[in-house]
C-alpha positions, 0 to 999 in steps of 0.5 A: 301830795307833797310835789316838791319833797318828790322832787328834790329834798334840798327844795327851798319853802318857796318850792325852788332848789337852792341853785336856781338862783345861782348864775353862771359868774358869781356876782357881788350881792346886790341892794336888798329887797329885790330878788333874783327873778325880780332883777333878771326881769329887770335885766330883759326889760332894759335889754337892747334886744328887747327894745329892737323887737318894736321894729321887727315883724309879728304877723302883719308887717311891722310899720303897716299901721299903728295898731298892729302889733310887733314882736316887742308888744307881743312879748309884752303881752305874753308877759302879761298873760304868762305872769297872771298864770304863772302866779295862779299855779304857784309859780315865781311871777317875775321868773314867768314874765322874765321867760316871756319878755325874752322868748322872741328875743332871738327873732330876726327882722321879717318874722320866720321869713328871715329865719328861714332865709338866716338858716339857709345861709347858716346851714353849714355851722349848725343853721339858724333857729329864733329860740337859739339865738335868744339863748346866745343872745341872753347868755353871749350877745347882750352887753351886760356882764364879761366873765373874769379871767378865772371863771367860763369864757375867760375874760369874755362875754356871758350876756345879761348873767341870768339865773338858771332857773330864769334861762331854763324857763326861757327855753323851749326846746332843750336840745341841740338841732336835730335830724328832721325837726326844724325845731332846737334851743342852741347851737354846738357854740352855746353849749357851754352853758346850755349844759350849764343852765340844764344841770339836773334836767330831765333830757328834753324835758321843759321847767313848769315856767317853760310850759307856761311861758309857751302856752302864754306865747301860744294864746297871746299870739293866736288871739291878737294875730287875729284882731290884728288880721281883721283890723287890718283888713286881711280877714273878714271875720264871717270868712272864719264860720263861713257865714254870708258866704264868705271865705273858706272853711275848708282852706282853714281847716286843712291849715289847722291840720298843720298846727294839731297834726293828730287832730282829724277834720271833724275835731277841728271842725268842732273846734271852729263851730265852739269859737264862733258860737261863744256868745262875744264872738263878733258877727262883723266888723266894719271899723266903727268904735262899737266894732273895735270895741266888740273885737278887744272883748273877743281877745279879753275873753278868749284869753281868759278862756284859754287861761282858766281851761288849763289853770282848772285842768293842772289844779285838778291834776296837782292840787294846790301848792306851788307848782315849779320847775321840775315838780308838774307839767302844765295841763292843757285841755283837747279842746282849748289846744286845738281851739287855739290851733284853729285861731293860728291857722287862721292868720296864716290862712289869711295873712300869710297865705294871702295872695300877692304875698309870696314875691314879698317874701321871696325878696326879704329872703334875698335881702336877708341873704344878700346882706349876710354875703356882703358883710362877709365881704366887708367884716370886721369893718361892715360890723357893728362895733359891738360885733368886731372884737368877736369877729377878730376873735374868731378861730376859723370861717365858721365860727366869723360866719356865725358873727354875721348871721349874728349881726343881720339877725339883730337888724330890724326889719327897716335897718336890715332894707338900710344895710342892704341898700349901703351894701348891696349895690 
């Protein structure tokens, strides 16, 4: 079956049509031996967003030790998982590891707590949502490239100019916020080139890249939240079985019931019961080296385990080939899907959920929420200066509100406690 001649005859041999490349303000051809995706990469890689994600919160607190991970290593080892993948099934691997690098660009600090506090407060222009806001930082925020007079947004900012092909893999959810799904990949402001970058999509519809950028997302963050719960304390890895009598089978399995909403008990039930009997599965860990080095093994074979599930299962489908953009969708099996739903539940049951935790979330909330009130008090002045011109520039209290959540979603998780204690006396 040829995918790419279904698709489009205009398609490149490489299985991308000719405008994937484009980029939304025409730039001067660059040195040879790079190519698009490979400079886009680059781009994401050096970008100021990316690098703040190092002090912003995955799961466990970032700063509470110097294993656990932060939103920048957890893209980077998205990246790497999604790369490997990208490149078995025939896609670009630089365009692959360009959409995992930047799809937790538009966190704020304190994980979803601070989202959610930042769209409560942004509720009257359109909320708050990570995945947009990595879009408007990608195409507006980061300082990269300003469109000419004669080109979109005259004589203003486009962000680091990205290819379509590589802003469409970035995005997870292709539309605008929606009735009862707290879900959406841009606001009403970024629709320019939203609409732009989604020329000759299928409405809603997500790029192969897309669904692998996500399952990458999915599997680094459900394996590694786990390694990081157990070493830091939060989970005793027997509670996940029951085993000794320890923890709560039935609290996780309710908790999974969340992340597969169309799976019943028992399925879930077999899920757990197929992870803790893989014969890597540790029965303890109690912090020596062997422990440590038991648990890294579990990671390393769980993803390959979840990696080579779904690369078998779209083979099977598509044959070989490259498969791109609009030409396949990314099989995932029943059972690695709602495994991995299991390993999620586990770190919101033990880490999130765990106890004395709430009043810490109540107060990042009212920090996060305080602070965007004082920098509208205080603006432009209380502004980064990056952030200024744009707040001068805005045309009404909507969108100059937007340029603050703008600038609290930014700060990471120990600036935004700084600019609270200067501001917020």
């Amino acid at each position: 079956m040829d995918l790419h001649a279904a698709y489009d005859d205009d398609r490149l041999s490489d299985g991308y049509v000719h405008d994937d490349e484009a980029r939304w303000v025409a730039e001067a051809p660059k040195r040879a031996g790079r190519t698009a995706f490979a400079r886009d990469r680059a781009r994401v890689l050096h970008s100021a967003a990316l690098r703040r994600l190092a002090a912003k919160t995955q799961v466990v607190a970032a700063g509470e030790s110097d294993f656990l991970r932060t939103r920048l290593t957890h893209s980077l080892e998205c990246a790497q998982v999604g790369r490997e993948l990208g490149a078995a099934l025939g896609c670009d691997p630089d365009l692959v590891d360009a959409a995992c690098l930047a799809h937790d660009l538009g966190h704020p600090p304190f994980g979803h707590n601070g989202e959610d506090a930042l769209d409560e407060v942004a509720a009257a222009v359109g909320g708050f949502e990570g995945n947009a806001q990595s879009l408007r930082i990608l195409t507006r925020l980061e300082a990269k490239t300003f469109s000419p007079g004669s080109g979109p947004r005259p004589g203003g900012p486009v962000g680091l100019n990205l290819t379509r092909a590589t802003l469409d893999a970035a995005t997870k959810y292709p539309w605008q916020r929606r009735e009862g799904s707290r879900k959406f990949g841009v606001y009403a402001e970024d629709l320019d080139v939203f609409t732009w970058l989604r020329a000759g999509a299928p409405d809603d519809r997500t790029c192969f890249e897309a669904q692998v950028m996500d399952w990458a997302d999915d599997v680094a963050y459900s394996v590694h939240d786990v390694e990081d719960a157990v070493v830091a304390g939060h989970l005793d890895i027997r509670a996940i079985s029951g085993a000794g009598g320890a923890g709560d089978p039935e609290g996780l399995l309710g908790t999974a019931a969340y992340y597969a909403r169309d799976a019943d008990p028992a399925e879930l039930g077999a899920a757990v019961e197929r992870l803790t009997a893989l014969p890597f599965w540790p029965s303890s860990y109690a912090g020596s080296l062997r422990d440590l080095a038991a648990l890294k093994n579990l990671t390393s074979q769980l993803i390959g385990r979840f990696c080579t599930a779904v690369e078998l299962a779209t083979r099977e489908r598509y044959g070989r080939g490259h498969l791109t953009r609009y030409a396949a969708d990314l099989v995932v099996p029943r059972e690695q899907r709602l495994e991995v739903a299991v390993l999620k539940a586990v770190a919101d049951r033990w880490v999130m959920q765990r106890a004395g935790a709430e009043p810490v979330y109540v107060r990042q909330r009212e920090i996060v929420q305080e602070l965007v009130a004082a920098i509208r008090l205080t603006a432009p002045e209380g502004l980064d200066p990056v952030l200024r011109d744009a707040y001068v520039a805005a045309p009404d209290d909507a969108a100059r509100l937007r340029v603050v959540v703008d600038q609290v979603a930014s700060l990471t998780d120990r600036s935004v406690v700084a600019w609270h204690a200067r501001l917020c006396r």
